[in-house]
C-alpha positions in Angstrom: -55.4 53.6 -79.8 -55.9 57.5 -80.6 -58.2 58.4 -82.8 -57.0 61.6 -84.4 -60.0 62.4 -86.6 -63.2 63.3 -86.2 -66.5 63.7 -88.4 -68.9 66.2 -87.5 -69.8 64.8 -84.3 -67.8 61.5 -83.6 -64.4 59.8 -83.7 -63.3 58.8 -86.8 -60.6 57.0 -88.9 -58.7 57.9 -91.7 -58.5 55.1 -94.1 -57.8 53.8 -97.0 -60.4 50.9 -99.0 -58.6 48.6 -101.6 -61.6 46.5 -101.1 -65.1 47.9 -100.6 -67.8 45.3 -100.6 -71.4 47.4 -100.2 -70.2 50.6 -99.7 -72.1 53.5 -102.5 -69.9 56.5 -103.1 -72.1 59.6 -103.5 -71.3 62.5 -106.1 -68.9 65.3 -104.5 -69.6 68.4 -103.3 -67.4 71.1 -101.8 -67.7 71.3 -97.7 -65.8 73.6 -95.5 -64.3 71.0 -92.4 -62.6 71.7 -89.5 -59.1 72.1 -91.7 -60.3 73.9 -94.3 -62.1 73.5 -98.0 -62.4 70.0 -99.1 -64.1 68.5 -102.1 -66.2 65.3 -100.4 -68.4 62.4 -101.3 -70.4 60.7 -98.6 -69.8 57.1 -98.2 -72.5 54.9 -97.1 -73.6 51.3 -96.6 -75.4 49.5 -100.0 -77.7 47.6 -97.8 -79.4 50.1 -95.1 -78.0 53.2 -96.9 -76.8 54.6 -93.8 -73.6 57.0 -94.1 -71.0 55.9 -92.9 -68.5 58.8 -93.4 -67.0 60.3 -96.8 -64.1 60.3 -99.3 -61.5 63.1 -99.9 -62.0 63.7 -103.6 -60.2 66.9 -103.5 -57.8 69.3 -100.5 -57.7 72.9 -102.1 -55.1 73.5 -99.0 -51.5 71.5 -99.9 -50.7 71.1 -96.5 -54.6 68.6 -97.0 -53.4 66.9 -100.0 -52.2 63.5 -98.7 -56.1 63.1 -98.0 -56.7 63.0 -101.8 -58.2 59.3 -101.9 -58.8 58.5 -98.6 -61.7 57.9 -96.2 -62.8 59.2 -93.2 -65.1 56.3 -91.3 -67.0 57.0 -88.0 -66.3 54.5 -85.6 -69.8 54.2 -84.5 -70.1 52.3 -87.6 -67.1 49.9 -88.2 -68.5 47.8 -85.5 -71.6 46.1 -85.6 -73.8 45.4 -82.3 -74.4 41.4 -82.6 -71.7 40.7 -84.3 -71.2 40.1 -88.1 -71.7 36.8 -88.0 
């Protein structure tokens, strides 16, 4: 599988939650990213409070706008190391 994003440093998925169970959503701030100006929110885990990536709150480019809504998560976090059982 191709990952075609990236956060600052790491692969990364674009994605869409209609469930999030312990995931905090952190007020938005404006951020310039590798394809342009983007209002952003970091995402992050309720538990440890480690981020885990951030939401799109906002594309001031309109070629950006289908990320309105949607979540970037690093990969390094959507699997855990001993398992989530």
């Amino acid at each position: 599988m191709r990952v075609q994003f990236r956060s600052a440093t790491v692969p990364a998925y674009l994605s869409v939650f209609f469930c999030r169970v312990n995931v905090g959503c952190g007020p938005a701030e404006e951020r310039v990213l590798l394809t342009g100006l983007h209002a952003v929110a970091d995402i992050y885990c309720e538990c440890c409070k480690t981020t885990l990536g951030w939401k799109y709150e906002h594309a001031f480019e309109s070629s950006q706008k289908y990320k309105e809504g949607k979540f970037i998560i690093e990969l390094a976090h959507m699997i855990k190391e001993n398992g989530w059982d």
